[in-house]
C-alpha positions in Angstrom: -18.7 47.4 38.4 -14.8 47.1 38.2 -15.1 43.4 40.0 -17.8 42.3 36.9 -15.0 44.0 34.4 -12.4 42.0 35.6 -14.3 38.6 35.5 -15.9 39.4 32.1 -12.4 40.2 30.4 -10.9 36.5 32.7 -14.1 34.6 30.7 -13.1 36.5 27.8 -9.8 34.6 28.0 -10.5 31.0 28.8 -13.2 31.3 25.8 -10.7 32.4 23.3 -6.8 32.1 24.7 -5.0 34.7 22.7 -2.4 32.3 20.9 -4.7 30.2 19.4 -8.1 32.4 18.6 -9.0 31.9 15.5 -8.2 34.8 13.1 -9.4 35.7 9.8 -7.2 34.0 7.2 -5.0 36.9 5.4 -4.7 35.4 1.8 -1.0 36.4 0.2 -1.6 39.3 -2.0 0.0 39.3 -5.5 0.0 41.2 -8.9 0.5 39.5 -12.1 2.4 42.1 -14.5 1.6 40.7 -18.5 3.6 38.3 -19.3 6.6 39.5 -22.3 6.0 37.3 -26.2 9.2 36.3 -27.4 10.2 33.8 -30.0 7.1 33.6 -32.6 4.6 36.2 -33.1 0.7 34.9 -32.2 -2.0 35.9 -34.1 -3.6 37.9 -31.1 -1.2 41.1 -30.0 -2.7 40.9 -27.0 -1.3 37.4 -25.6 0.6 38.4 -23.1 -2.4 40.1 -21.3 -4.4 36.8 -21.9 -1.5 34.4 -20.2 -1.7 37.1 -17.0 -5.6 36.8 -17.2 -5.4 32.7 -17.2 -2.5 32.6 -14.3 -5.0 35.0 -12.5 -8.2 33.2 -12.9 -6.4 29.9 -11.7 -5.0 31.6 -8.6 -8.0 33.3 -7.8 -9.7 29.8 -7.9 -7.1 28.3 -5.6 -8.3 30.2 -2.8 -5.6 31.5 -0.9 -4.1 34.4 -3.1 -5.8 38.1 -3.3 -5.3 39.0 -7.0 -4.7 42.6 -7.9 -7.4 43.7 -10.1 -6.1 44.8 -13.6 -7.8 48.0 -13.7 -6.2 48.9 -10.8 -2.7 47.4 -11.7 -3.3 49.3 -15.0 -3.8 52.6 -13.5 -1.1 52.8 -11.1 1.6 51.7 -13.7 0.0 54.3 -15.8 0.6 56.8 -12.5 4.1 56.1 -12.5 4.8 55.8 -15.9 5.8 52.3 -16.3 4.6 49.9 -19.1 2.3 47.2 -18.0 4.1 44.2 -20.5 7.2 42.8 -19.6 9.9 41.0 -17.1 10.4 43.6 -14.2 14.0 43.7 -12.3 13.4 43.2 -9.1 14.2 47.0 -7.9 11.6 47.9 -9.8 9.1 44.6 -8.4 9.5 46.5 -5.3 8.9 50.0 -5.6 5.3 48.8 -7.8 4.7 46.4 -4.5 4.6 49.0 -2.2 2.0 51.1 -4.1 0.1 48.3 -4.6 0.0 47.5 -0.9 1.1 43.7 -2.2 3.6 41.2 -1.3 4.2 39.0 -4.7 4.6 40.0 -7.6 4.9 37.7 -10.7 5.9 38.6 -14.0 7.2 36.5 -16.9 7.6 35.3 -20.7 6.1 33.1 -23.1 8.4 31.9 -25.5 7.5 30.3 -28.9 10.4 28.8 -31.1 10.3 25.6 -33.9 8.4 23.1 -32.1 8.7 24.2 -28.7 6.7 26.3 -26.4 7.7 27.8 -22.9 6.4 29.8 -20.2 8.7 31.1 -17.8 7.6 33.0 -14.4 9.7 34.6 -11.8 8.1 35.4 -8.3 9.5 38.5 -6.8 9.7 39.4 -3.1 8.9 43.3 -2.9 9.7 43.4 0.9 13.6 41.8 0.2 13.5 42.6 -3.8 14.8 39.6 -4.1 13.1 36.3 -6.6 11.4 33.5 -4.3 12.0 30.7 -7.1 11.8 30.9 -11.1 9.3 28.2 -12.4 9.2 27.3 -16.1 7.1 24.6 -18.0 7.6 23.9 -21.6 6.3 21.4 -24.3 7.5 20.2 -27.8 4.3 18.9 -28.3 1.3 20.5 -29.8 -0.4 21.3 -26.2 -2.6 24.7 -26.1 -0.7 27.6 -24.8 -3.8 27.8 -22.0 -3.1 24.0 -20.5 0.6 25.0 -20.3 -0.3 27.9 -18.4 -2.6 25.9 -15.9 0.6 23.4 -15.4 3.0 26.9 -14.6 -0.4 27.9 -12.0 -0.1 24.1 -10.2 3.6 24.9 -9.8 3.2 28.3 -8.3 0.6 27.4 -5.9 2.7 24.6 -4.5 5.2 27.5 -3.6 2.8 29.0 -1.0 1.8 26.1 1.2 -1.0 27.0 3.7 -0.1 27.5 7.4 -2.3 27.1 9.9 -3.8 25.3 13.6 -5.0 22.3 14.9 -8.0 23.8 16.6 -9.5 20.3 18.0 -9.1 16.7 18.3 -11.4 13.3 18.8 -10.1 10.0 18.4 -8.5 9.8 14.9 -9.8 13.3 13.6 -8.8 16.5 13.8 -10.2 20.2 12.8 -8.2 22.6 11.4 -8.7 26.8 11.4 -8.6 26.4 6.7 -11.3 26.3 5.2 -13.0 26.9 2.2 -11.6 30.6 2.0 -8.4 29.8 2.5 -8.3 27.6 -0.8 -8.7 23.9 1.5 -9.8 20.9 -0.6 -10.9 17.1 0.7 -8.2 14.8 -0.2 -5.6 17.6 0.4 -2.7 16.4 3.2 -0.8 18.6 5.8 2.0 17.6 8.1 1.6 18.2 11.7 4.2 19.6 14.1 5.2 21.2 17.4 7.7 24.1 17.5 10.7 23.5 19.6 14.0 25.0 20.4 14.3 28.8 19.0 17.4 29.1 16.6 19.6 31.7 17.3 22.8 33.0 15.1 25.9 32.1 16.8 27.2 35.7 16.3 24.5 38.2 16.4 21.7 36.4 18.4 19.7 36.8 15.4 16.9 34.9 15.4 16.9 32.9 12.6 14.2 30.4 13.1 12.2 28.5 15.1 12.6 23.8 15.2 9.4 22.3 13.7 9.2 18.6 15.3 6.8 17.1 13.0 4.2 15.1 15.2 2.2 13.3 11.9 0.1 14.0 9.2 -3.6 14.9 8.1 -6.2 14.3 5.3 -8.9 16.8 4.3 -12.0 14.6 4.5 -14.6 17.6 5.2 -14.4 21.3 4.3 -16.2 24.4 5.5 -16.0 27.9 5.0 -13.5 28.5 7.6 -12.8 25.1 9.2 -12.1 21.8 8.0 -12.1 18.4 9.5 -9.1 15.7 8.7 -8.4 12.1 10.0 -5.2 11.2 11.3 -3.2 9.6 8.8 0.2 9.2 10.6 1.6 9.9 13.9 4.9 9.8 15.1 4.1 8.1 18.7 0.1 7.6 19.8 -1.5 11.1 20.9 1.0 13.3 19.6 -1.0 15.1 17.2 -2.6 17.9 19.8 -4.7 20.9 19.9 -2.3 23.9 19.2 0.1 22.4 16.5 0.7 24.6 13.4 -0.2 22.3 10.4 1.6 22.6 6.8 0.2 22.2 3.2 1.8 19.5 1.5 2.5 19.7 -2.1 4.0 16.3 -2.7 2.3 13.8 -0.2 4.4 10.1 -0.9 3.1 7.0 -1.2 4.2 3.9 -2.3 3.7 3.0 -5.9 5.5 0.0 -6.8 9.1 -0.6 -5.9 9.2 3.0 -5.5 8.0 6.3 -3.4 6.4 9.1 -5.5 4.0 11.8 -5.3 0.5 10.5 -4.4 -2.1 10.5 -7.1 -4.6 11.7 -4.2 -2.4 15.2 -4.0 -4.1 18.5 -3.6 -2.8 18.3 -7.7 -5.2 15.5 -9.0 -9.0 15.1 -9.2 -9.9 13.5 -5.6 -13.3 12.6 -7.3 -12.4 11.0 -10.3 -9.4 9.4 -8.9 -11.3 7.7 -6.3 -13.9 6.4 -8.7 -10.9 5.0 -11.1 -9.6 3.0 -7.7 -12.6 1.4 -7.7 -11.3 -0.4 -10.7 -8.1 -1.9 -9.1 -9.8 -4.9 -7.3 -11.0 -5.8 -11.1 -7.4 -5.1 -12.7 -5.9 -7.8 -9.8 -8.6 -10.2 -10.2 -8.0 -9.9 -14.0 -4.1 -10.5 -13.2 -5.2 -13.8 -10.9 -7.5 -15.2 -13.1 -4.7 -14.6 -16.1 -1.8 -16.2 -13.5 -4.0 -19.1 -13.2 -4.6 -20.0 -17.0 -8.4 -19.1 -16.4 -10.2 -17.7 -19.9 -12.6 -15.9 -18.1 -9.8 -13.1 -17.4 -10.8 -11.7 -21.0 -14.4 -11.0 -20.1 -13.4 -9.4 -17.0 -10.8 -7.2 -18.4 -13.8 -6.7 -21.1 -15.7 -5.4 -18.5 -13.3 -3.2 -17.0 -12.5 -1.5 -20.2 -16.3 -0.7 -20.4 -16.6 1.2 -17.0 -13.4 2.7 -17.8 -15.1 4.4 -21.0 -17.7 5.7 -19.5 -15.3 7.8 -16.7 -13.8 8.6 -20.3 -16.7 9.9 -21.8 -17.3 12.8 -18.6 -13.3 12.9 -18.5 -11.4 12.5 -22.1 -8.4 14.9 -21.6 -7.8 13.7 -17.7 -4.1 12.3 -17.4 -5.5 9.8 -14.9 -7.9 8.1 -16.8 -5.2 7.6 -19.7 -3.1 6.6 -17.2 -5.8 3.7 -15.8 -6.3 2.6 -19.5 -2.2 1.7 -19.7 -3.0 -0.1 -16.7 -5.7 -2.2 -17.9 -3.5 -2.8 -21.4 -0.6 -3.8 -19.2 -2.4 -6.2 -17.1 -3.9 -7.3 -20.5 -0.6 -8.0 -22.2 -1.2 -5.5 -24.7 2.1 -3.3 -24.3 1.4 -1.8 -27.4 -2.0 -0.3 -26.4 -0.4 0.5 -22.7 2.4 2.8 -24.4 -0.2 4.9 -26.6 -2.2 5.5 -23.5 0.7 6.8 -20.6 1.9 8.7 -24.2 -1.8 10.1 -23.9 -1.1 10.5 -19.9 1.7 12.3 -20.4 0.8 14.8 -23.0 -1.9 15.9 -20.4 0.8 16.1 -17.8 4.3 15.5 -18.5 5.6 15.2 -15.2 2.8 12.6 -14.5 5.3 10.4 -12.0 3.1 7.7 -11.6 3.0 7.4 -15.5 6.5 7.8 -16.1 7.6 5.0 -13.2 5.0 2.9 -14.7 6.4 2.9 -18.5 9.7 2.8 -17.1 8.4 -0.5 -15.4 6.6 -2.2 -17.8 9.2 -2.3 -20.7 11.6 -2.9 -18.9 10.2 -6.5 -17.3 8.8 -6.8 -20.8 11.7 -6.3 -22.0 13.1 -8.7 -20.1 10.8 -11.6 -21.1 11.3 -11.9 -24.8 14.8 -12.4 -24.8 16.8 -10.5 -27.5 14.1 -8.6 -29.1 14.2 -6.4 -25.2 17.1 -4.7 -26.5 14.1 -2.4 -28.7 12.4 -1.5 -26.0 15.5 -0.1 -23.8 14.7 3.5 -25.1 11.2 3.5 -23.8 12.0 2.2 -20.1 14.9 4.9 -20.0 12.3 7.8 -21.3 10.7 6.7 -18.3 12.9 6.4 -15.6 14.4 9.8 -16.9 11.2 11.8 -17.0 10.3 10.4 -13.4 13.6 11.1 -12.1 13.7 14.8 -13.9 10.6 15.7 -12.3 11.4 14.7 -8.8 13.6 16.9 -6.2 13.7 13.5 -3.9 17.4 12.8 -4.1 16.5 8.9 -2.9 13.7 9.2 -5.3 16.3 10.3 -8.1 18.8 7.4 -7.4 16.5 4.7 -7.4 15.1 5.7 -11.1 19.4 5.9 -11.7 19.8 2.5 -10.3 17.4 1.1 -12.6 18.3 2.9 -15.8 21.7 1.0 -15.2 19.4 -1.7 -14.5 18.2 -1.4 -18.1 21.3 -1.2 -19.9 23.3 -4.2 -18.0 20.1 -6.3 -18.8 18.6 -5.3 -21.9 21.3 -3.7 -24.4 24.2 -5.5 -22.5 26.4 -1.7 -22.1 27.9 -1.9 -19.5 29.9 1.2 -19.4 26.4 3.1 -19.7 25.3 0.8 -16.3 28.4 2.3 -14.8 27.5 5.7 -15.6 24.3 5.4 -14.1 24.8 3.0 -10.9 27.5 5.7 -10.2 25.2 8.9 -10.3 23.0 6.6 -8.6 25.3 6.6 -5.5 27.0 10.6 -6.2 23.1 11.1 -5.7 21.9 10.0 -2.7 24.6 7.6 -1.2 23.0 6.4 2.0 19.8 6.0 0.4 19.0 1.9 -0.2 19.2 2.7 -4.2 22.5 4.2 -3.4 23.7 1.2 -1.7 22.6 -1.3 -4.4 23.9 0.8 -7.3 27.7 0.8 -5.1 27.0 -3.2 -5.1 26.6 -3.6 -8.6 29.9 -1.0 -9.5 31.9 -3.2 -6.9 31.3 -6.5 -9.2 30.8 -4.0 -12.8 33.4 -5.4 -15.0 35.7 -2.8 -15.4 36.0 -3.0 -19.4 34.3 -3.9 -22.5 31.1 -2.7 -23.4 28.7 -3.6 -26.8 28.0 0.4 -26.9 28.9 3.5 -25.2 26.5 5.3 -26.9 22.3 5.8 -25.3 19.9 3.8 -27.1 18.2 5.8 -29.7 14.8 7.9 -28.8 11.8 6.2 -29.8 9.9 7.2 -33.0 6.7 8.6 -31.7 4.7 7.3 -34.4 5.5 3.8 -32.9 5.1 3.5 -28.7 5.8 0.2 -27.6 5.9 -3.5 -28.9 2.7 -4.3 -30.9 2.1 -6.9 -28.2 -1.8 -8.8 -28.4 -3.4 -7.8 -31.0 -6.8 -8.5 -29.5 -9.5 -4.9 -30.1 -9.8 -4.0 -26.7 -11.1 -0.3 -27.1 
């Protein structure tokens, strides 16, 4: 009887080797306090609540938090006598966490004043009552109060990036111990990576961390309730991605988009399915660009033909940044710069920090700009706006200096300030100096006259009424 024991408890361990079994995934537990209305009163006195029950219902749907229900949030503030609106201190964010058995807690304020609207959150710690990170998104346009929210929800999420194993391997694909429950999504990308060396504080022996060698990175491509399967996107050296790896969430995949590296438009952020039925329309933009190059009338019937299976993704998708963002592309491959700068404004009231959008005004003025001579000089401001937002909304410091770079770019070559250039080839280098933006921008400054200037002053903001050149007048709609 013992001997079966012992061999039952041996197969018990080559089944399922304790390091890698795979466990049920613990989702981070959080309670949202009501967010505090400051600034201009709203017509319902209840707002605050509503904002917590928005930011709740998009976490929830994320997968991978365990909301506290409001009821119960409710009655244990009640229990200890504290109000359930407003911005707790983080002595306080601790004590409520440890009643509520949770581990976040986020509280916040939505502030209304003139033109502008803000939402400001502030994720608390309870365990080290300290703040993880303060997020805040604001708009001076006239964007609902409830799409502002959804953009502060996007931003929290990517501050808890799942964690998890490489549970198996064939060929190029690989399965992963997320699924479905854990908040996983096809198109969604993790890095890969062994640990290494433990690392220790010189002093104490503290240990402080743990190296993470990254060994390559993944793609969702199939998802299950507690599994998912991923191909092989990158690997550091053939056959390094293995069995046993932990496996990251990344909130910022890069790819290349134009002369530049920015966040993919296939992120865990953006519509996988809608974005892979607008790339079906690229091979038609290029052959519209060819046929165009080549003096060939037959580009207008294509470009025709493009704008009518773009409207019907438009009709199932009218307030989707992306498709806004695939209309400028169509009106810039048409020559209709006009038309291209109502639609990335269009993008980018749906999403402000659009990067794609932003690089891609930035881009197309400016070469405009450079084509019609003199008359560039008025379309300066919009090619800075551009290169300003992308660079604003980026934490890449190489990303950063290359939008610098070209902002100096913009003044040297289109309003002929050169002290502005200056200014802006020398953040591009006080920002990332090594990077190959960095180098250029240090170039130009070595051979930058070193007075004389037309204007030390920015070019003026454009009118909003009035995006862009008027371009073709041609009624593509």
């Amino acid at each position: 009887m013992k001997r079966l024991l012992i061999i039952t408890l041996m197969l018990a361990v080559i089944v399922c080797p304790p390091a890698l079994a795979q466990a049920e995934f613990k989702k981070t537990k959080v309670a949202i306090i009501d967010f505090q209305i400051q600034g201009n009163q709203y017509e319902n006195s209840d707002m605050g609540a509503i904002v917590a029950e928005w930011l709740i219902t998009a976490l929830v749907k994320d997968g991978r938090f365990d909301v506290v229900e409001r009821r119960l949030l409710k009655k244990v503030l009640g229990e200890q006598q504290l109000v359930m609106t407003g911005v707790v201190n983080e002595a306080s964010a601790s004590e409520l966490g440890k009643l509520l058995g949770v581990k976040i807690i986020i509280s916040g304020t939505v502030m209304s004043f003139q033109n502008v609207l803000e939402v400001n959150a502030r994720i608390i710690d309870v365990t080290s009552a300290s703040i993880i990170t303060a997020e805040n998104v604001k708009s001076t346009t006239a964007i609902r109060l409830e799409e502002l929210v959804m953009q502060m929800a996007e931003k929290i999420i990517k501050d808890f990036p799942l964690e998890g194993y490489v549970v198996s391997r064939t060929d190029q694909k690989v399965s992963i111990d997320l699924g479905r429950y854990a908040g996983v999504k096809a198109g969604m990308r993790f890095s890969v990576f062994r640990e290494g060396s433990i690392i220790k504080h010189p002093k104490t022996g503290e240990v402080l961390d743990i190296e993470r060698i990254q060994t390559g990175k993944i793609e969702i491509t199939k998802v299950r309730d507690n599994i998912a399967e991923a191909r092989i996107m990158e690997e550091v050296a053939p056959q390094t991605v293995a069995y046993g790896q932990m496996v990251r969430s990344l909130s910022q995949p890069q790819t290349d988009f134009g002369k530049y590296t920015g966040p993919s438009a296939f992120d865990s952020g953006r519509n996988t399915e809608l974005m892979r039925k607008l790339s079906e329309l690229d091979p038609k933009l290029e052959d519209v660009k060819r046929l165009k190059a080549a003096g060939n009338v037959n580009w207008e019937i294509r470009i025709k033909e493009a704008l009518v299976a773009l409207k019907y993704i438009y009709a199932q998708n009218p307030t989707a940044p992306e498709v806004w963002f695939y209309y400028a592309k169509a009106f810039g491959v048409a020559g209709n710069l006009r038309k291209t700068n109502k639609s990335l404004a269009k993008a980018l009231y749906f999403d402000p920090e659009y990067i794609e959008a932003l690089v891609f005004k930035g881009d197309i003025n400016f070469e405009y700009g450079k084509k019609i001579g003199s008359k560039g000089r008025k379309l300066a401001p919009y090619a800075i706006q551009g290169y300003e937002g992308a660079a604003n909304s980026m934490q890449d410091r190489a990303f950063k200096a290359q939008m610098y770079y070209r902002i100096g770019e913009v003044y040297d070559e289109l309003t002929g300030d050169s002290t502005q250039a200056a200014a802006y080839w020398q953040r591009a280098v006080d920002t990332a100096p090594g990077s190959q933006a960095g180098q250029q921008a240090a170039a130009k400054l070595a051979h930058a006259p070193t007075t004389g200037s037309r204007s030390s002053s920015p070019p003026s903001p454009p009118a909003p009424s009035d995006p862009g050149s008027p371009g073709s007048k041609k009624p593509w709609n």
